[in-house]
C-alpha positions in Angstrom: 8.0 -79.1 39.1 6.9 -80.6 35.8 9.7 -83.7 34.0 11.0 -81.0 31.4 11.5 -77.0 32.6 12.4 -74.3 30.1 14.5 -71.7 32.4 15.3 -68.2 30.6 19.0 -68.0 31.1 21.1 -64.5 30.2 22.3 -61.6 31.1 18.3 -60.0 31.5 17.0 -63.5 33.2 20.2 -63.9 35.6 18.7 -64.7 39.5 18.0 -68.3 39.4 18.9 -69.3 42.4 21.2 -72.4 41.5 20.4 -74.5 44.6 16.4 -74.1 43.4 17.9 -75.7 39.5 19.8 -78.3 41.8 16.7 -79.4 43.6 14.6 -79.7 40.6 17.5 -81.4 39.1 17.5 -84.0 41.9 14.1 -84.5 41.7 13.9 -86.3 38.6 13.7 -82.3 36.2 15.1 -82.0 33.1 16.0 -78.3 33.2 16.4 -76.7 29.5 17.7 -73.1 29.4 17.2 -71.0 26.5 18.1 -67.1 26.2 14.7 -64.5 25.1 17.6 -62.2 24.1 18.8 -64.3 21.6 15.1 -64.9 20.5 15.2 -68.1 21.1 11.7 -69.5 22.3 11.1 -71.9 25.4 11.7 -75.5 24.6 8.6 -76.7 23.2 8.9 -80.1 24.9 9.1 -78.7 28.3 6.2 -79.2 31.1 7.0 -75.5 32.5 8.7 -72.5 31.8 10.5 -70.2 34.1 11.5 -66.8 33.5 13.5 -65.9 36.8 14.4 -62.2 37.9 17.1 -60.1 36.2 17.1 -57.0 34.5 14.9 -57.0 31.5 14.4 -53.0 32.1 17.9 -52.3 30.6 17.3 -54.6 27.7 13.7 -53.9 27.4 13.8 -52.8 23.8 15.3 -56.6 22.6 13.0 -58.2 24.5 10.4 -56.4 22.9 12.1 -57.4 19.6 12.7 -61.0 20.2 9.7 -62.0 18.0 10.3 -65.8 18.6 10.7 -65.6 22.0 7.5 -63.9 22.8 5.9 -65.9 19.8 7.3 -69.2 22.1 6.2 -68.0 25.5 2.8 -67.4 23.9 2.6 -70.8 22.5 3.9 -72.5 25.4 1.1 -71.3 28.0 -1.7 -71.7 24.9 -0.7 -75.1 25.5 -1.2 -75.4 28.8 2.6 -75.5 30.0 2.9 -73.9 33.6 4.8 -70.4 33.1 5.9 -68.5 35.6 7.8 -65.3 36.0 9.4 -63.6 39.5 10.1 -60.2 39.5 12.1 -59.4 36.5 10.5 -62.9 34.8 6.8 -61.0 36.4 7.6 -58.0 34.7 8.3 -59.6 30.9 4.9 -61.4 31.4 3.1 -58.0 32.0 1.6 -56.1 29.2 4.0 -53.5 29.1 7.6 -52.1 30.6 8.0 -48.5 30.7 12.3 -48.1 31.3 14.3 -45.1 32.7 13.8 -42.9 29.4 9.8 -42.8 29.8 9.7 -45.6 26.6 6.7 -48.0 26.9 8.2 -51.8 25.5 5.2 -54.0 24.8 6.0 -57.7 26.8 4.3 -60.8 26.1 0.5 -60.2 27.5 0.2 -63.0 29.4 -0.7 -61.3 32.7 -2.5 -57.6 33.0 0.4 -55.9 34.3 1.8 -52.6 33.7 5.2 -51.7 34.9 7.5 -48.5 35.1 11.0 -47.5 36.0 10.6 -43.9 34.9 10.1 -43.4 38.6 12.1 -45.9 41.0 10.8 -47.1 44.0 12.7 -49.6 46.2 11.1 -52.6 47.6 13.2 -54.6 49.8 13.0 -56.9 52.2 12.6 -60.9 53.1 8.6 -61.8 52.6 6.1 -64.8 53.7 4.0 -65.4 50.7 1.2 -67.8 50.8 -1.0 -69.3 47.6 -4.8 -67.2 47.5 -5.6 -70.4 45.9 -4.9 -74.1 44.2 -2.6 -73.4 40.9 0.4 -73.6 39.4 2.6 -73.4 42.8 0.8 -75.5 44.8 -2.6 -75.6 46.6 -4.2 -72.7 47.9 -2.6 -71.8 52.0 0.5 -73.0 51.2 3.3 -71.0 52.3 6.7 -69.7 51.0 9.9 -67.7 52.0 11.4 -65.1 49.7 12.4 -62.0 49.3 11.8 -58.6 47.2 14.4 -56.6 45.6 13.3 -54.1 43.1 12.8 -50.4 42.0 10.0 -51.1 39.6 6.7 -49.0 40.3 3.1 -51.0 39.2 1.3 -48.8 37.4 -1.4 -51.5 37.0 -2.2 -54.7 38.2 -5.5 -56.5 36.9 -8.3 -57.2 36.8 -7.2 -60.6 37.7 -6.5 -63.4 40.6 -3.9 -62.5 43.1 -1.0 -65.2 43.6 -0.2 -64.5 47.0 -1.1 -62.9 50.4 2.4 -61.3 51.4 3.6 -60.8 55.2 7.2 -59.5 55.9 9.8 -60.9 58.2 7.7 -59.9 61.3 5.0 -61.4 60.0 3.0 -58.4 59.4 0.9 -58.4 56.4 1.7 -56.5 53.1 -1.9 -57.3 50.9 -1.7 -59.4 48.0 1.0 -59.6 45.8 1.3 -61.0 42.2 -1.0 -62.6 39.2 -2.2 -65.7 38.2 -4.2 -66.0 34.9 -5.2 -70.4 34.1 -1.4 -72.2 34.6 0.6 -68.4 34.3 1.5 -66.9 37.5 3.8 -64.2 38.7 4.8 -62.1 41.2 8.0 -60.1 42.7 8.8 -62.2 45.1 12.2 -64.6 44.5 10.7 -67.8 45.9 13.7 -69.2 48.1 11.8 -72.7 49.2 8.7 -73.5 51.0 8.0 -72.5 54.2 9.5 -74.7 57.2 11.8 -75.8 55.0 15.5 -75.7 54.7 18.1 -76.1 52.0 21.1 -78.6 52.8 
């Protein structure tokens, strides 16, 4: 992780997995939260910014709204700070988020990536994800456990570099999964570490 890591932390940015803030923690990581609800922008001192998974569909509309946020997120990867987004965090990158109601929300552009919850589809289930290629994560074959958990439907995604080639549990393979545009990447996947490796 970079020195200095600007986490989104609130209510639509909730599933950091505290023992992945621990780790960077104890790797030297300052980590500097900041709430897009609030409108309040990503430190602009920080290395990388992480928007984590959540529930920005039932707040879609102040996200939308949270000028300085967006404004900040923009700024942030036009400088060349890593951003990254899973699931939830993914979705806010996107170009769009249509919620329950049918209402289109405009997000912050960074990735081509349309999303909908006008009609929900559950994806669920522990995944193998490995890198299509050197970037922000890492370089290119290396491999990492997570899972999905969602009800969003894609309603487009790209033109543009996948992140990932996915597998499930059983190790059969799901196609590519996620974006990566320059040093902004996303996908649904809630990284939980690298592969082979196991938290204490």
């Amino acid at each position: 992780p970079g020195q200095r890591i600007a986490v989104a932390r609130d209510i639509a940015f909730a599933f950091a997995y505290p023992a992945l803030l621990d780790a960077w923690r104890r790797a030297g990581a300052e980590v500097l939260p900041f709430s897009p609800l609030e409108g309040e922008a990503p430190d602009t001192a920080a290395d990388a910014v992480f928007l984590p998974g959540g529930y920005p569909e039932l707040h879609a509309g102040r996200l939308a709204a949270a000028a300085g946020f967006l404004a900040g997120l923009r700024a942030a990867a036009g400088c060349g700070a890593v951003v990254y987004g899973e699931c939830g965090g993914y979705m806010v990158l996107g170009r769009g988020l249509v919620d329950a109601d049918g209402v289109r929300h405009e997000m912050a552009g960074l990735l081509a990536l349309e999303t909908s919850f006008a009609a929900r589809r559950l994806s669920l289930g522990y995944r193998q994800a490995r890198l299509m290629a050197d970037g922000p994560l890492g370089r290119a074959g290396t491999a990492f456990r997570g899972h999905e958990f969602h009800y969003a439907t894609v309603t487009a995604e790209g033109p543009g570099e996948a992140l990932f080639a996915l597998a499930d549990a059983a190790g059969r393979q799901r196609g590519n999964a996620g974006l990566v545009a320059g040093r902004v990447a996303g996908s649904f996947v809630h990284l939980i570490d690298r592969a082979g490796e196991e938290r204490a």
